[in-house]
N, C-alpha and C positions, 0 to 999 in steps of 0.2 A: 533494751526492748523486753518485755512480755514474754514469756513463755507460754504455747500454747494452751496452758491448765492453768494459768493467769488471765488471759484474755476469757477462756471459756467461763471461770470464777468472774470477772467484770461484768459479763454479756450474763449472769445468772441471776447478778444483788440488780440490774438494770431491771429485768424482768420480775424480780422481787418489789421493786421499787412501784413502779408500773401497777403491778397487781393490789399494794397501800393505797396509791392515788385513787387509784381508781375506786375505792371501798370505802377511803375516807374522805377524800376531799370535795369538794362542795363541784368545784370548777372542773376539776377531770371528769367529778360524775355527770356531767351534763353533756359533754362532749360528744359530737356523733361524724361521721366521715365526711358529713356536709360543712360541720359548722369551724374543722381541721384543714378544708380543702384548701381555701386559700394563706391560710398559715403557715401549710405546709409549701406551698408558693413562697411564698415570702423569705421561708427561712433556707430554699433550693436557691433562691437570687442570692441572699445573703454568702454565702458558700460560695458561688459563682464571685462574686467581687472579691472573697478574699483570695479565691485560686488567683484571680488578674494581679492583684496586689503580692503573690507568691507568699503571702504572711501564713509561716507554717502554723505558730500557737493559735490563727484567728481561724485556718481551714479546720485544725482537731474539734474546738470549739464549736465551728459551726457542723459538722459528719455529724457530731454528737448531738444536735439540734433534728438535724434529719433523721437518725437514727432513732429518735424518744417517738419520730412522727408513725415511721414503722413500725416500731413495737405498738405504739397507741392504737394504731389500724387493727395492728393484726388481735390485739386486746379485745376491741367495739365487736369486730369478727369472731373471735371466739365466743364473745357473750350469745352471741346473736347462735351458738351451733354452726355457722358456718365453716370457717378456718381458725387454728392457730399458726402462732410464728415456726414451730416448727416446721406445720404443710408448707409455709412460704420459704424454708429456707430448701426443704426439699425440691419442692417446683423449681427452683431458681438451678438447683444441683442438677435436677434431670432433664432442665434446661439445656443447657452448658455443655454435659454433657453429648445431648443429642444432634447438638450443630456444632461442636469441633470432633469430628467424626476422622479430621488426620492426626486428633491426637489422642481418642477413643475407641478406633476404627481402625479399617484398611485404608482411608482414602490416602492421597497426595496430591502435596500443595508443595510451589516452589516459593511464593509470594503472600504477600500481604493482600494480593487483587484476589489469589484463588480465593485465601480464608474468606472474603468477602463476597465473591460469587459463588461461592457454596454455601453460606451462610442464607443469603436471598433463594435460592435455589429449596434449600429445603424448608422454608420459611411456606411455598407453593404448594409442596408435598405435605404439608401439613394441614391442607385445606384452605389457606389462603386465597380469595380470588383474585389476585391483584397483590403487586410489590407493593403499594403505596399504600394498604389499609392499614399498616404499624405506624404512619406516620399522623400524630393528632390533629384534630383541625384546629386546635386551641392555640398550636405550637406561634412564638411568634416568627412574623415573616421572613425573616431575616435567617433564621435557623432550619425555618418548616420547608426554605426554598434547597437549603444544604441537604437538606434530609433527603429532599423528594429526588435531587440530583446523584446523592450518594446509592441510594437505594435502583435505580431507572439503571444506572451503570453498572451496578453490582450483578444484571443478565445482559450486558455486553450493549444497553445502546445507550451511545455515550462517542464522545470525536475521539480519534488518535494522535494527535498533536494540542497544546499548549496553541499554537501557530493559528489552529484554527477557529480557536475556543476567541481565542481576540480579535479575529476576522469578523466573526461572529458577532461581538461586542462594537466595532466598526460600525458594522452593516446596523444594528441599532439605535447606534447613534444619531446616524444618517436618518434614519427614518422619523427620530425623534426630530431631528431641527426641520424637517420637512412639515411635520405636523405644527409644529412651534409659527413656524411661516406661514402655514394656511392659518391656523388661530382657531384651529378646533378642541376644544379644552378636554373633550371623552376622548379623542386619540390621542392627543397629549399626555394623558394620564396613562391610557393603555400604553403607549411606547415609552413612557418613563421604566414602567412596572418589567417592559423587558429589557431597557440595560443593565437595570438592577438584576433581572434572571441573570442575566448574559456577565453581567460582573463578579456574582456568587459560586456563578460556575468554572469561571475562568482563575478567581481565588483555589479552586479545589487542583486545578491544575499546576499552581504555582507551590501550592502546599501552603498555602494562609487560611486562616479561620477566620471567613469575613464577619463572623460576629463578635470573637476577641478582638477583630483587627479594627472596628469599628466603636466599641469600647474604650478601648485605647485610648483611640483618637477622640473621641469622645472628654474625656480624665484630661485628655492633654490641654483640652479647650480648653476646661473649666480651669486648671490649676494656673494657666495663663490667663485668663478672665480676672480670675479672684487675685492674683497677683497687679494685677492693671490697678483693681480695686482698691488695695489693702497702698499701692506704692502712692499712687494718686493723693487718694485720704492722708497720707504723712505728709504731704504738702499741700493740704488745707485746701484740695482741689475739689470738685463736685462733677462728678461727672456728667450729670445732666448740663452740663453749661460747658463741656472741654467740647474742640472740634474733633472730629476723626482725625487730623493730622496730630493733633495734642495725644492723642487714648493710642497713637499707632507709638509714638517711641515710647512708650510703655511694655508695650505689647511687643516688639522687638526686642526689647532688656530680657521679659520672659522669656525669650528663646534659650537663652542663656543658660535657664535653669529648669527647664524643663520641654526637653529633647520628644 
C-alpha cells in the first residue's frame, strides 16, 4: 500500500493533470456540470456493477473514473470563483465531523441505531424541515424507497419486530388480489406500489439490500437466458420455433451453473 505522502503525491500529478486538460484540450475545455451530469451517472452505475461482481482491479478503475468527475466539478467551480477541491474536501471534513459527535464529542452511542438517529437528529438542527429533504427525487425507486425508510426510522417511527414488518407485507397483498378481482387497474397499480413499499421495508429488517438483492437476481436471469441461448444454438436449435417445454430443460441445466 501507499504511504500517506504517496497518495497525497497521486491526488497532486491528478490535479496537475486536470489543471493540462483543462487548458489544453479541446474536449475538457467545453465541459460544463451540465453536460458531466449524466456521465457522471453513468460511471456511479459502472462502479456499482463492479462492487456486485466484487472485481477488486475493475472497482479501483472505476473510483478513479468517479474521482476525475470530482476533480472536473470542483475545477468548472473554481473557474467560475465559486469553490475549489480543497473547500470540498474541507466541507466534507467539517461534515463528518459535526455528525459523529460520539466520536468528536461528549455524546454516547451503544449501536449502530444510536449513530443513525443522531445522525437524522442533527441533520433537523441544522435547519432541515423534514428528514426526507436529503433524499433526491431523481433517486431510483427501488433505493429512494430504502432511503426514505432508512431516514423515517432513523427518529424512531418505524415497527419493532421483523414479525410485523411481514404482517404488513400480508395485509398488502391481500389488498392487492382484492383489487386484481375487482379489475380496477389505478388500485391495482397503487397496491402493487405498496407491496413493493412493504417488501423494501421488510428487506431492511432481514438485513438485505433489495437493490443488490434484486440485481442479482436480475445477472442470474440473464446469465441463464444467455446460457439457454448459446446451449440451444450448438444444436442447430432456433429458438423462436422450441416449445417452453424444449427452452425449460435448458433452463434447468443452467441451474447448475449459475446458483
Amino acid at each position: 500500500m501507499n504511504s500517506r505522502k504517496d497518495q497525497l503525491d497521486a491526488f497532486n500529478r491528478l490535479l496537475d493533470i486536470m489543471d493540462d486538460l483543462r487548458e489544453k484540450c479541446p474536449w475538457d475545455q467545453k465541459q460544463t456540470f451540465e453536460s458531466l451530469r449524466h456521465l457522471t451517472i453513468e460511471e456511479t452505475y459502472e462502479l456499482a456493477d463492479a462492487i456486485l461482481e466484487n472485481d477488486l482491479p475493475e472497482i479501483k478503475k472505476e473510483l478513479g473514473d468517479v474521482l476525475l468527475h470530482i476533480i472536473f466539478y470542483a475545477k468548472i467551480a473554481s473557474e467560475k470563483k465559486a469553490f475549489d477541491i480543497g473547500d470540498v474536501a474541507t466541507a466534507i471534513s467539517e461534515k463528518l465531523i459535526h455528525r459523529h459527535p460520539h466520536i468528536y464529542g461528549n455524546i454516547k452511542v451503544n449501536n449502530e441505531e444510536d449513530v443513525k438517529r443522531n445522525w437524522e437528529q442533527l441533520k433537523l438542527k441544522e435547519g432541515k424541515k423534514s428528514v426526507l429533504e436529503g433524499v433526491p427525487q431523481s433517486l431510483p425507486a427501488v433505493i429512494k424507497a430504502s432511503r426514505i425508510q432508512e431516514k423515517v426510522a432513523g427518529i424512531g417511527f418505524d415497527w419493532e419486530q421483523p414479525e410485523q414488518v411481514w404482517d404488513k407485507v400480508q395485509e398488502e397483498l391481500s389488498e392487492l388480489n382484492e383489487e386484481i378481482k375487482a379489475g380496477n387497474s389505478e388500485n391495482i397499480e397503487k397496491e402493487f406500489g405498496d407491496v413493493l413499499f412493504s417488501m423494501i421495508n421488510y428487506a431492511r429488517f432481514i438485513n438485505v439490500n433489495p437493490e443488490n438483492a434484486l440485481e442479482k437476481t436480475n445477472k442470474k436471469f440473464i446469465n441463464r437466458f444467455q446460457y439457454l441461448e448459446r446451449e440451444s444454438k450448438k444444436e442447430g436449435k432456433n429458438l423462436a420455433d422450441m416449445s417452453l417445454a424444449e427452452m425449460d430443460i435448458y433452463w434447468e441445466k443452467s441451474k447448475e451453473f449459475f446458483k
